[in-house]
MIDREN-312112 format. One record per residue: x, y negated, z of N, C-alpha, C, O in turn. Coordinates in pm, whole numbers, plus 50000, padded with zeros to 5 digits. Example, Ala and Ser with C-alpha at 12.3 -4.5 7.8 and 13.67 -1.06 7.14 Angstrom:
<pts>
513195056950780512305045050780513205033050780514245033250846 512855022550708513675010650714512904999750787513414988650804 
</pts>
This chain:
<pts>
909864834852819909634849152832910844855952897910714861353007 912294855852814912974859252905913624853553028914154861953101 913714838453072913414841253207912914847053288913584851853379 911144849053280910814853653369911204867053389911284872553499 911514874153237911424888153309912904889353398912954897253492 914044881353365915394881753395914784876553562915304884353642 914194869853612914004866053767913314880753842913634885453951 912404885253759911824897153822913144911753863913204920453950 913924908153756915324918953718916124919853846916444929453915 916424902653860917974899853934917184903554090917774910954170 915904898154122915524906854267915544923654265915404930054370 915724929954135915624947654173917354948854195917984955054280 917704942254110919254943154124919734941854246920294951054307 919514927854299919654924654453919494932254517920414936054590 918264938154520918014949554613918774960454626918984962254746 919464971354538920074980254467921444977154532921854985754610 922174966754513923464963254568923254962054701923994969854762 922324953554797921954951054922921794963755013921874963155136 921514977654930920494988554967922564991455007923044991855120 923264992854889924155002354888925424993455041925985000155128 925524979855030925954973955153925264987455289925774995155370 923764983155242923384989355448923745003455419923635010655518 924085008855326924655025655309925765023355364925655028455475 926665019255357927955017755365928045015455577928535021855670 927265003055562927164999355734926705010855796927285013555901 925685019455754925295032955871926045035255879926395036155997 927185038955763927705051855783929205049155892929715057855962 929715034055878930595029655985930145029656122930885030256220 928615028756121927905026556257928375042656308928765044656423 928315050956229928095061456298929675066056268929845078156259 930925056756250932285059556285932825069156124933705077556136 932435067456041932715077055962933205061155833932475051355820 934435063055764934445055155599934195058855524934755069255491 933175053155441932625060255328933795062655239934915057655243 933255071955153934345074855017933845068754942932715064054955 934805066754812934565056254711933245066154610932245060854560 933575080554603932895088754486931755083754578931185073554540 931385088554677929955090954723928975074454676927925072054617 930145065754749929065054654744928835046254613928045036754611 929695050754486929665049854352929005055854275928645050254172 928475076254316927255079754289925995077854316925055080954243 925945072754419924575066954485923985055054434922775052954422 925595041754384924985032354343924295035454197923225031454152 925065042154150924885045853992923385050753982922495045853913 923335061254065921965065354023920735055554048919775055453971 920815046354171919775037554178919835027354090918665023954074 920855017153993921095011453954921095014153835920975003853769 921195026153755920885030953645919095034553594918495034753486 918765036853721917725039653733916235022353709915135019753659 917035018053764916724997453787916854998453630915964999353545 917734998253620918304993453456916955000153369915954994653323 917345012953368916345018353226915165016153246914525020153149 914245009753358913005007053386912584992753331911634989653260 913614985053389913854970453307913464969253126912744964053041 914594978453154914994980852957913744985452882913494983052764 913124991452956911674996552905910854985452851910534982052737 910584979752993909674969953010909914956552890909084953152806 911144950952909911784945152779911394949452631910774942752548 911734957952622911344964952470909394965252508908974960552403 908934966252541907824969752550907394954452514906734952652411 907844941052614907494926552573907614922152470906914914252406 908554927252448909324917652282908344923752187907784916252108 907964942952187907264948552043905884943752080904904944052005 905904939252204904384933652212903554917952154902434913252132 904994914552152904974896352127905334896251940904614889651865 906214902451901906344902951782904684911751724904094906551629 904174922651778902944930351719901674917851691900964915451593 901744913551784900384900551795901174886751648900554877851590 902284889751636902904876751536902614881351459902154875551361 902774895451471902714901351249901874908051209901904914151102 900264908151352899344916451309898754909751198898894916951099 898214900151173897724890551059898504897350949897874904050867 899794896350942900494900550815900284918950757900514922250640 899864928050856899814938450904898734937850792899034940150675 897424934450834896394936150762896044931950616895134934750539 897194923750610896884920750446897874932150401897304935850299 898774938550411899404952950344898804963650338898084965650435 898814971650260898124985050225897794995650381898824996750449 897204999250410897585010050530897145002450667896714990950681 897385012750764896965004850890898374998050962899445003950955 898204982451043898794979651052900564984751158900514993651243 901544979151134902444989151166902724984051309902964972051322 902704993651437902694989451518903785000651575903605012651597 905194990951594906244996651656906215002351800907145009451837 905284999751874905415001352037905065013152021905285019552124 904475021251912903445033251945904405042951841903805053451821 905595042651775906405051851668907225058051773906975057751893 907995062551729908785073451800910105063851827910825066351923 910415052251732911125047851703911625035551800912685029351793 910275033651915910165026452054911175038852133912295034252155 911065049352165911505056752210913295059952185914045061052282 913705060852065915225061351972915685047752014916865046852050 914795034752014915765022952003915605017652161915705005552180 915365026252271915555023852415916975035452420918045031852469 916835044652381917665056052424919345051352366920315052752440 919475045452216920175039052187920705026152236921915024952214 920145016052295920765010152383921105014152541921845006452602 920725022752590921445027852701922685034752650923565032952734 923085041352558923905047952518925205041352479926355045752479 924435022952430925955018552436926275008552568927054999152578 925275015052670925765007452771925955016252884925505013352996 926535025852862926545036452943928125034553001928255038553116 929245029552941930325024852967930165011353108930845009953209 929005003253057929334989953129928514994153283928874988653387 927415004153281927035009353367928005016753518927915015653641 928875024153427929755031953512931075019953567931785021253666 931085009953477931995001953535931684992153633932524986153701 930434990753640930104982053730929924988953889930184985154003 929374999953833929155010153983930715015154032930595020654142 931765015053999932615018354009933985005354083935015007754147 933414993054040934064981554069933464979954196934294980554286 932054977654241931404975854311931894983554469932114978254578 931924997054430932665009854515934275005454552934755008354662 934954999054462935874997154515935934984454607936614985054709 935254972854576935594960054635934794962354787935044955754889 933764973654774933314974654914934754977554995935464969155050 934944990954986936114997255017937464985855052937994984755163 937734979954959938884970355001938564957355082939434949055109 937444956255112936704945755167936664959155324936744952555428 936614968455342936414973755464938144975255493938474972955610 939134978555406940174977555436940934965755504941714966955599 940534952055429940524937555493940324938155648941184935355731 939134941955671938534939655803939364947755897939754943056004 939684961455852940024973756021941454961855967941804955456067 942114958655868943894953855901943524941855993944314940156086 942274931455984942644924856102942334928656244942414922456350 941984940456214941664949756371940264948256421939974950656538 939564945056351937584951556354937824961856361938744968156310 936504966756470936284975656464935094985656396934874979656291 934674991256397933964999356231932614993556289931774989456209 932364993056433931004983056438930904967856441929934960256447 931904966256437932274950656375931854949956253930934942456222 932634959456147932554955356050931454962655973931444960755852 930634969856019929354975555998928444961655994927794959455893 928404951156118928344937156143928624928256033927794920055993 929634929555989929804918655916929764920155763930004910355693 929444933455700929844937855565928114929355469927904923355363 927674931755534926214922755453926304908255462925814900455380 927104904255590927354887255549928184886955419927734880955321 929544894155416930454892955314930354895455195931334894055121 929304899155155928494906055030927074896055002926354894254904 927074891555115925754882355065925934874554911925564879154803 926524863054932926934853554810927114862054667926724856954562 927794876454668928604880254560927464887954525927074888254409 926724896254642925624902154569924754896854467924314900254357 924664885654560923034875854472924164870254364923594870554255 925174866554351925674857754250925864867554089925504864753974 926634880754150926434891954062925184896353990925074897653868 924244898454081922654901454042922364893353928922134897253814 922414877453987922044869053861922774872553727922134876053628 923954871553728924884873453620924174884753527923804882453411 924044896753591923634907853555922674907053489922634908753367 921404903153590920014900553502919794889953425918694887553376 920694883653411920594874553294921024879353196920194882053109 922304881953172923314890353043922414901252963922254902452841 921864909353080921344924453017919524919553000919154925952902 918984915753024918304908652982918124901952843917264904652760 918994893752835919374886052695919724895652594919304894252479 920724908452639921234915452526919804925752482919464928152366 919044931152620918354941152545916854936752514916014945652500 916494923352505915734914852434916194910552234915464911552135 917424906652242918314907552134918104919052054917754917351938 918294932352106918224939652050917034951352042917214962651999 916114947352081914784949352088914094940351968913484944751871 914284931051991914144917351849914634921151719914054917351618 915944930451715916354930151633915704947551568915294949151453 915754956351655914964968051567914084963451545914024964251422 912884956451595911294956351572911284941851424910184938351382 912464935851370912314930551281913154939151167913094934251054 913814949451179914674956551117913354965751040913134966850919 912834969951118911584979551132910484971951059910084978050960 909874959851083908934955051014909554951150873908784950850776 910644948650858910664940850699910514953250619909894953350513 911164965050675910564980450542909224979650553908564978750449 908514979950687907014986050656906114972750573905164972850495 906884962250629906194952850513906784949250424906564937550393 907604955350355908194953950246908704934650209908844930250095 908874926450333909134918450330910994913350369911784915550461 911034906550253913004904950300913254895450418912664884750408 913834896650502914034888950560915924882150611916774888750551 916344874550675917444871250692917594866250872916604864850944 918454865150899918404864651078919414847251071919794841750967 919584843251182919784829551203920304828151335919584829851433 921444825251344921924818651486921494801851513921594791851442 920994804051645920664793751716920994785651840920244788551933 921844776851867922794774552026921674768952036920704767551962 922044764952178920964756352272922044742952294923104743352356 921454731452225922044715452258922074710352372921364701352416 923394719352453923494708652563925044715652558925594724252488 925524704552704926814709552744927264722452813928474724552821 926554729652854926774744452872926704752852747926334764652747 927134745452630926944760152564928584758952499929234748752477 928974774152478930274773352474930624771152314929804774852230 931994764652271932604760552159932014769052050931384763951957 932264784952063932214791151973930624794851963930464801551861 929524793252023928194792651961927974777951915927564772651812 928284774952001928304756551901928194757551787927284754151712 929974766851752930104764051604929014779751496929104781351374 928554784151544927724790251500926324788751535925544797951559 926014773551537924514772851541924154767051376924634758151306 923114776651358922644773951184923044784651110922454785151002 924154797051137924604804951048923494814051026922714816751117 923354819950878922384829850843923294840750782924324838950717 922584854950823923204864250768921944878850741920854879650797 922524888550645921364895550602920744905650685921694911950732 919954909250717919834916750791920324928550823920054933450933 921154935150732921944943150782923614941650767924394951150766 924004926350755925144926950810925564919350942924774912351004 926694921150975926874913951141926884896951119926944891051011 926814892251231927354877551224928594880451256928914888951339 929614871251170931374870651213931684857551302931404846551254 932144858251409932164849751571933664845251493934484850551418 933444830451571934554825251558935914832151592936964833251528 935514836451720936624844451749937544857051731938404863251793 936604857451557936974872051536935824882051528935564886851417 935124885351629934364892151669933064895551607932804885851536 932074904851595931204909551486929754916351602929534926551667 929214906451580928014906351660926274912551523926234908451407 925484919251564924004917251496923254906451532922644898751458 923384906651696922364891451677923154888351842924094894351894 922194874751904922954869752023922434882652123921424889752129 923834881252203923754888952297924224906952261923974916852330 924774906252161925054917452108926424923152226927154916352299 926394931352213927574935852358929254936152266930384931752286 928644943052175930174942352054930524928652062931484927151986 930174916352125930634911152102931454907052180931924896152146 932004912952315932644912152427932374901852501932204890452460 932314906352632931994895652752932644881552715932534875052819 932994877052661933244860352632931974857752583931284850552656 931394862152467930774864152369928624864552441927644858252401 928794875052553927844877252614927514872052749926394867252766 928084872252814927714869552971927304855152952927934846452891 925924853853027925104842853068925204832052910925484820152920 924964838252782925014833252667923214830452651922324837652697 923124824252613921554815052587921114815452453919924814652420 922054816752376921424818352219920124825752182919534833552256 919784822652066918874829552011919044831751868919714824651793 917954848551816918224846651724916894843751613915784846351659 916934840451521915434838551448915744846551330916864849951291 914334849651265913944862251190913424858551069912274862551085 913444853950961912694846950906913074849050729914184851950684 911914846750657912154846250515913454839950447913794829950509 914154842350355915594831050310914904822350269915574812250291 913634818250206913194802450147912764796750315913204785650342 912194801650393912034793050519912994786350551914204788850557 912294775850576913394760650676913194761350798912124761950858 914254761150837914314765650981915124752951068916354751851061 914404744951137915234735451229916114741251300915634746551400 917934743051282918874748651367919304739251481920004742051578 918654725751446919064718551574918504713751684918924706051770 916824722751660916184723551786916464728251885917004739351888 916144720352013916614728252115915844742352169916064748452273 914924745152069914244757652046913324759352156913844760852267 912034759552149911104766452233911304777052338910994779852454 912234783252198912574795252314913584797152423913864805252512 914124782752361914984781652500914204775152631914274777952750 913584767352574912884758752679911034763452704909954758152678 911464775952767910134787552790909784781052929909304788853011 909934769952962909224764853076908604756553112908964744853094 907684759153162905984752953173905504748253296906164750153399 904374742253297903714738453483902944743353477902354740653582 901994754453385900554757353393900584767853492900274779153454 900824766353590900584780853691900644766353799899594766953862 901204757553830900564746453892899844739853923899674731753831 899054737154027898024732054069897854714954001898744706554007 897074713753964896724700253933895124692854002893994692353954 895584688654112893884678654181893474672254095892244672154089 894234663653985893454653053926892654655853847891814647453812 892694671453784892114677553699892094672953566892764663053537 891304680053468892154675853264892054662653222892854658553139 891014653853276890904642453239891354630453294891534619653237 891534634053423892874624453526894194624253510894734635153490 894774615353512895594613553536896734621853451896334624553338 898104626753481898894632053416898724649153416898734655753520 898554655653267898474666353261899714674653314900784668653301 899774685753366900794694853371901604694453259902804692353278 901064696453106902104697552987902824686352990904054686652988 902004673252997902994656653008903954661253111905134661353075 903654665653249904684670053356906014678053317907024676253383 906004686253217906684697253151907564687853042908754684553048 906694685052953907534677752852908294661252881909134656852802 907944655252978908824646853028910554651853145911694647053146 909754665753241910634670553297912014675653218913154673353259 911624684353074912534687752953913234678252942914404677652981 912634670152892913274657552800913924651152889914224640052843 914374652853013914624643453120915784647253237916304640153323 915944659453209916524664253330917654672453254917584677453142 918514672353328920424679253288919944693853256918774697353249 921084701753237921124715953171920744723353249919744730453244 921904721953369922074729353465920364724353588919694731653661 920244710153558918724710853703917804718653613917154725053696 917154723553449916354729053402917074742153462916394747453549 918044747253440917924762253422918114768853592918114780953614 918264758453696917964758253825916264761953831915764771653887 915604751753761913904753653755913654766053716912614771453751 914504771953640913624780353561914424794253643914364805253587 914954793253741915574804253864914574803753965914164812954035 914214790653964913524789654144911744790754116911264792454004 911094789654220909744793954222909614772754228910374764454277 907994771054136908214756854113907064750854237906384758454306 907054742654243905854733554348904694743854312904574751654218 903684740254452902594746154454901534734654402900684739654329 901414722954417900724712954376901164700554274902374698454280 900614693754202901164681154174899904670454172898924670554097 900194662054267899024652554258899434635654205900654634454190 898854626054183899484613854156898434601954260897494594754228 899264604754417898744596754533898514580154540899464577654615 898114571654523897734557854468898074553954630898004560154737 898454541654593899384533554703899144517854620899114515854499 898994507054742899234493554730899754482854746899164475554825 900724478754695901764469154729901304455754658900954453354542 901414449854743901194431954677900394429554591900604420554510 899174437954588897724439654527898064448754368897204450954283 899654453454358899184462254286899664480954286900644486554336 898264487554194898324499854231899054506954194899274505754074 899994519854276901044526854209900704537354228899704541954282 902104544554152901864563054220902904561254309903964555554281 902494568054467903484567954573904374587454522903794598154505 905924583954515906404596054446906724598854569907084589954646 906644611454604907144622054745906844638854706906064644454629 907794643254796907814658954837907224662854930907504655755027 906414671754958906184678055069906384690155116905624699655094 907254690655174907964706655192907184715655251907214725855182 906224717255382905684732555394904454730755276904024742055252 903874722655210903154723155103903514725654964902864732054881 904344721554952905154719854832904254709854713904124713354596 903764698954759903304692554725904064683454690904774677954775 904134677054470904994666554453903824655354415902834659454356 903914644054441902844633954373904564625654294905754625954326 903774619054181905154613354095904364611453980903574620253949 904474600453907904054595053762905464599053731906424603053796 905074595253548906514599353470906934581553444906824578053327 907214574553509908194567553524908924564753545908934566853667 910274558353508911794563453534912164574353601911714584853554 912794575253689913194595853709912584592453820913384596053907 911484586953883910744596854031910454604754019910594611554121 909804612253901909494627853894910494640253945910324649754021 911764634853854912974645253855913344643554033913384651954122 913574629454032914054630154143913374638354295913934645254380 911774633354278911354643854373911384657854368911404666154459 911374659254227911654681254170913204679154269913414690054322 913884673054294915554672754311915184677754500915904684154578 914054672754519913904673054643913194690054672913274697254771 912614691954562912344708854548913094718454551912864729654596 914034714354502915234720354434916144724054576916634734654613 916134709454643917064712954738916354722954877916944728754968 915284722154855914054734554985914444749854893914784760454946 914294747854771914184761354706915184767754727915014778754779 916854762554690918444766354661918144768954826917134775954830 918384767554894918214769855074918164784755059919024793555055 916534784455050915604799155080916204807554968916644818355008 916334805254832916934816054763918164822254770918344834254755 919514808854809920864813754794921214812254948922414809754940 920944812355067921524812155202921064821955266919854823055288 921964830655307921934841355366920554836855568920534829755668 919814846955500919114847955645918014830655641917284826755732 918204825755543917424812655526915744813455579915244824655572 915264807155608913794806055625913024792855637913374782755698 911624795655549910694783455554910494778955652910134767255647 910594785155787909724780455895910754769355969910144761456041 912524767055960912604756056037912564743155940913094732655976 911814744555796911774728355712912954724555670912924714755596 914264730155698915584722655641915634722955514914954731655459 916604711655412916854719955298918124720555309918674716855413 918774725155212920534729255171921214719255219922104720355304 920714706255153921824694055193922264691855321923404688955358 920884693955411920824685555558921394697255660921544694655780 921704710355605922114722755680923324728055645923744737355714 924174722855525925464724555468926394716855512926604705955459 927114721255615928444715655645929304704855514929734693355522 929274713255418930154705155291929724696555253930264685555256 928394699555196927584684655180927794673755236928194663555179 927474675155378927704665455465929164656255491929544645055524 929674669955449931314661455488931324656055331931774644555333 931064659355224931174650055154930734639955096931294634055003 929314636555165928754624055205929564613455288929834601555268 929834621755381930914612255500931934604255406931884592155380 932884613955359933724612655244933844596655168934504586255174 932794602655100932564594754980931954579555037932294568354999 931024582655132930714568155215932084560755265932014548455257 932954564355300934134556355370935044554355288935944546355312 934974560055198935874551655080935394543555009936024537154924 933914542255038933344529754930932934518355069932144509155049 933554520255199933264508255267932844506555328933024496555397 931464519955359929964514555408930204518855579929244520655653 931624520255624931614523955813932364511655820933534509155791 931104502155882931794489555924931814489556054931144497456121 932744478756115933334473656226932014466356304931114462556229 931904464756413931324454256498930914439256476931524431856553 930294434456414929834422256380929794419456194929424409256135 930364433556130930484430055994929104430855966928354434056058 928544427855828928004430655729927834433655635928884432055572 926894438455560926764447455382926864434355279926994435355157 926784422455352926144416455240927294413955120926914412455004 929024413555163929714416455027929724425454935930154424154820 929044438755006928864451654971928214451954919928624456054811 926594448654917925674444754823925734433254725924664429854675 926764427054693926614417554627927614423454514927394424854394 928734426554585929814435854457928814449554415929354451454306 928024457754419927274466754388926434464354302926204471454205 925574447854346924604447954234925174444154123924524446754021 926524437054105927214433353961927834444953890927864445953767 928464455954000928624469053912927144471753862926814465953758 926464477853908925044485853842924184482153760923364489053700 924494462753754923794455453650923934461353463923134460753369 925304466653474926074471253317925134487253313925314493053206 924504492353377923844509353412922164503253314921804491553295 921654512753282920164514453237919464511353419919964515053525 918554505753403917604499053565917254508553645917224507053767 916844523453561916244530253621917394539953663917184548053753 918424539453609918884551253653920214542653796920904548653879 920104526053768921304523153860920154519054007920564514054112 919404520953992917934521854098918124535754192917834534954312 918594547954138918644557354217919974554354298920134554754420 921114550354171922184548254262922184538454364923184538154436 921474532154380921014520554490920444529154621920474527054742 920014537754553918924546054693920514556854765920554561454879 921484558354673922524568254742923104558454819923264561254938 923524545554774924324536854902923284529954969923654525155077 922314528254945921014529055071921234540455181921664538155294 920934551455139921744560355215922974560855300923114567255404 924144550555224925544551455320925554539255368926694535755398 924294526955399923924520255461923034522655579922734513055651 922484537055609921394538355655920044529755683919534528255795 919474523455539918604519055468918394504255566917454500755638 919704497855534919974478555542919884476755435918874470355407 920884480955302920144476555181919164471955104919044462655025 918194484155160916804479855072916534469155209916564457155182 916314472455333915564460855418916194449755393915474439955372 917564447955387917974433055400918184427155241917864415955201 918654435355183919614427555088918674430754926919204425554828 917734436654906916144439054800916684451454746915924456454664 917904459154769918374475654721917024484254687916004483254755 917134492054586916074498054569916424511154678917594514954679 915394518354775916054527954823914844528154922913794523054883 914934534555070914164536855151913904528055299912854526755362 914944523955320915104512755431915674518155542916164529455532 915724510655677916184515355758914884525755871915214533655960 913614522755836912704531855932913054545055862913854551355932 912834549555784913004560555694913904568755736913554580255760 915914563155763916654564755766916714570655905917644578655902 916384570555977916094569956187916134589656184916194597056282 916084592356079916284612956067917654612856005917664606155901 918744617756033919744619956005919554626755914920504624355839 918744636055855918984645155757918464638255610918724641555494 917634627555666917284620455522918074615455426917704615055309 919584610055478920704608055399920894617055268921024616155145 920834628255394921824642055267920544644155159920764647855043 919434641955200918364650655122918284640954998918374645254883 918134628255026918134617854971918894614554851918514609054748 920484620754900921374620554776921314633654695921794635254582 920764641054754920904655154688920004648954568920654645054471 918834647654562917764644654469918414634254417917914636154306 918994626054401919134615854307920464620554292920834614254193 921604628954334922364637354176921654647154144922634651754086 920934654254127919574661854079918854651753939918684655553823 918564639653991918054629353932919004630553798918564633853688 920494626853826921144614653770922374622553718923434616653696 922204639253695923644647253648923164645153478922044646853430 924354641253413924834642753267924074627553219924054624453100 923474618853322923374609853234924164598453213924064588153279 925074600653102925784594253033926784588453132927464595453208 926824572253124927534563053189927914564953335928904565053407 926534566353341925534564853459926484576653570926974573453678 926534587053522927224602653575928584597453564929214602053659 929154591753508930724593153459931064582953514932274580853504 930154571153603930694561353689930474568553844931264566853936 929634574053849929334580453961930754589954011931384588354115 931034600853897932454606553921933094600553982933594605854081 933434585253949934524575654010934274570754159935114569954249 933104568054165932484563254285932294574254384932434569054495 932164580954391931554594254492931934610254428931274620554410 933444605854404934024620254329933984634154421933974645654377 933964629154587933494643354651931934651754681931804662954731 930994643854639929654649154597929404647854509928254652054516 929604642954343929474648854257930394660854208929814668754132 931934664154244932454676254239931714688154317931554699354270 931324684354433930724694854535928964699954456928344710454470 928704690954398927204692654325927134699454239926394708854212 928174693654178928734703654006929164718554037928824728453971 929974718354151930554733954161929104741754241928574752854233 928934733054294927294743854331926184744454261925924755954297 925514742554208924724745454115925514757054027925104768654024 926454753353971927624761553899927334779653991927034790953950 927584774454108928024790254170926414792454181926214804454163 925444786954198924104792654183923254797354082922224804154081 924024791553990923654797553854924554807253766924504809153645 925364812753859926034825053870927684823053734928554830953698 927364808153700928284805853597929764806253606930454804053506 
</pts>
């Protein structure tokens, strides 16, 4: 739930910051520097304006999702049932959270105003001129806009869901005269920071704070009192519930993992083949922190089919991407699934985070990123694979398959397909490498795309990741820090 509404958010946001860039460029076009007041009132009002519409809509989801949970309970109490969206008290507990964010509002419109400004100062000192840099002020803002946006609509999102959650259960336990107690909940993975860690499982009463490791005195996650350490891009949740209820604190919670395939096309239809939910609950269970919460940023495949193919009389699923379709075919056997989503992933990150990007020339990120590439190059020539005139792989493949033998099959199978790759596919033809071969390889861009999806495949698992570090430390650093900067972390 709150993903989606946080993806619908961070595009008004985008817009709002993007709008106030081309303000700024007229007004150089037409020889004039903006002032900081003007272009700090302008952002404010559109951006304040974004905000409390959001904030609405939020409060409106949450009293709508909690009303349908506790109408059942509603009707067994005296009276008609109590429905918060329609009290006055929908109205007091929107007006009250703008009120304590009326500080973070003015600071953001105000930071924003300045870094334009010193970002136009940058430019005339290296001697641009104001239509130069009318020119160039939306490239230089690209990255920070969209990276900010996210930040934004994620944080404020989370907090005024939090606290929307938290009046409309504050509110129901009087009208139903039911006690209740609140519950911190982390999300089990490696993005979540020390100090929710150590407060996953704590219960406290409903009207006192949770006490943060750090001191700090929060009502529920995402509380703003609890200062930006505390809030920004925090994932927690909180639960609402009777003190005799048992409550699993070490689930990785539903509500964290609000992501689904049912808006996905399925050919094989309900009784074929693999359902969308099997698609979902193997993808969960299967894929790193950071490639889920990539999924749950980007727009997902338009199809999923499971294409039958024949090798040596027997039948498989042939796993592939198809980019102007967005068609994945993939059984859930070892990571071809993930790995082809890896191949989604890398069409999607393109069109969402690259300035001026478009569907129509087919590239993805990997095969159009300078860095990537160089750190493919990189990492290939320190493991060997730019040989001389008359050499061969075959020591290369023979020391490889005794490293990857100590790896789980399926996961030292992808790594076979990355130095397939820095073989340009002799491996699999000559030497039995699992990977693509050398016809395959005859597109230069298949390399990069190739490895992109299988570290997509193959981030946080275990051994597997932590030998890889060693082996190809300049594309898995370069992988890690991007995703990182795309997920605004």
């Amino acid at each position: 739930m709150r993903n989606s509404l946080a993806r619908g958010f961070q595009k008004k946001i985008l817009t709002v910051f993007n709008r106030a860039i081309k303000k700024c460029s007229d007004s150089l076009r037409e020889q004039q520097i903006p002032e900081i007041g003007v272009i700090s009132q302008s952002f404010q009002e559109e951006f304040t304006a974004t905000l409390k519409t959001q904030v609405r809509r939020i409060y409106s989801t949450i009293y709508e999702y909690n009303f349908k949970k506790y109408q059942e309970l509603g009707k067994k109490a005296l009276g008609d049932p109590f429905d918060f969206r329609r009290s006055d008290d929908f109205e007091e507990s929107v007006a009250r959270y703008f009120r304590f964010r009326e500080n973070m509002m003015v600071g953001i419109t105000d930071t924003t105003a300045r870094q334009i400004l010193n970002k136009i100062r940058d430019l005339r000192d290296e001697e641009n001129t104001l239509d130069q840099i009318a020119r160039a002020l939306p490239k230089e803002f690209a990255q920070i806009n969209r990276r900010r946006a996210n930040v934004i609509a994620r944080t404020e999102t989370h907090s005024a869901a939090g606290s929307a959650h938290h009046d409309y259960h504050t509110k129901a336990s009087d009208s139903y005269g039911v006690q209740m107690i609140k519950q911190w909940v982390a999300t089990s993975d490696g993005r979540t920071r020390d100090n929710h860690r150590l407060m996953n499982g704590v219960k406290a009463p409903m009207d006192e704070d949770f006490s943060m490791p750090d001191g700090a005195r929060m009502k529920f996650c995402g509380d703003t009192k609890g200062g930006a350490a505390n809030v920004i891009n925090c994932r927690c949740v909180t639960l609402y519930h009777e003190p005799e209820d048992l409550v699993d604190d070490s689930a990785d919670l539903q509500q964290q993992e609000d992501f689904d395939f049912e808006d996905v096309i399925n050919t094989q239809g309900p009784r074929i083949g693999i359902k969308n939910k099997e698609y979902a609950e193997y993808f969960l269970a299967n894929t790193s922190s950071d490639g889920k919460a990539l999924a749950k940023n980007l727009p997902k495949p338009r199809e999923f089919i499971q294409k039958r193919r024949t090798s040596r009389g027997v039948r498989y699923t042939a796993g592939f991407y198809q980019t102007p379709t967005k068609i994945l075919s993939s059984d859930t056997k070892e990571l071809t699934f993930i790995h082809e989503y890896g191949h989604h992933i890398d069409y999607e990150a393109k069109i969402a985070f690259t300035v001026g990007a478009s569907r129509l020339d087919g590239r993805a990120w990997s095969e159009s990123t300078n860095s990537f590439k160089y750190a493919w190059d990189k990492d290939r020539e320190e493991n060997g694979f730019k040989l001389t005139r008359g050499e061969t792989y075959k020591d290369l493949a023979k020391k490889w398959k005794a490293r990857l033998a100590e790896l789980p099959e399926d996961e030292a199978n992808y790594i076979e397909d990355i130095l397939d790759s820095f073989a340009s596919g002799e491996l699999q033809s000559s030497y039995g490498f699992f990977g693509h071969g050398i016809s395959y390889y005859r597109s230069a861009g298949s390399r990069y795309k190739e490895t992109f999806a299988n570290l997509y495949a193959l981030q946080d698992k275990g051994e597997s990741w932590e030998s890889m570090k060693g082996w190809f430390p300049e594309l898995t650093k370069l992988y890690e820090q991007q995703v990182k900067e795309w997920l605004g972390d």
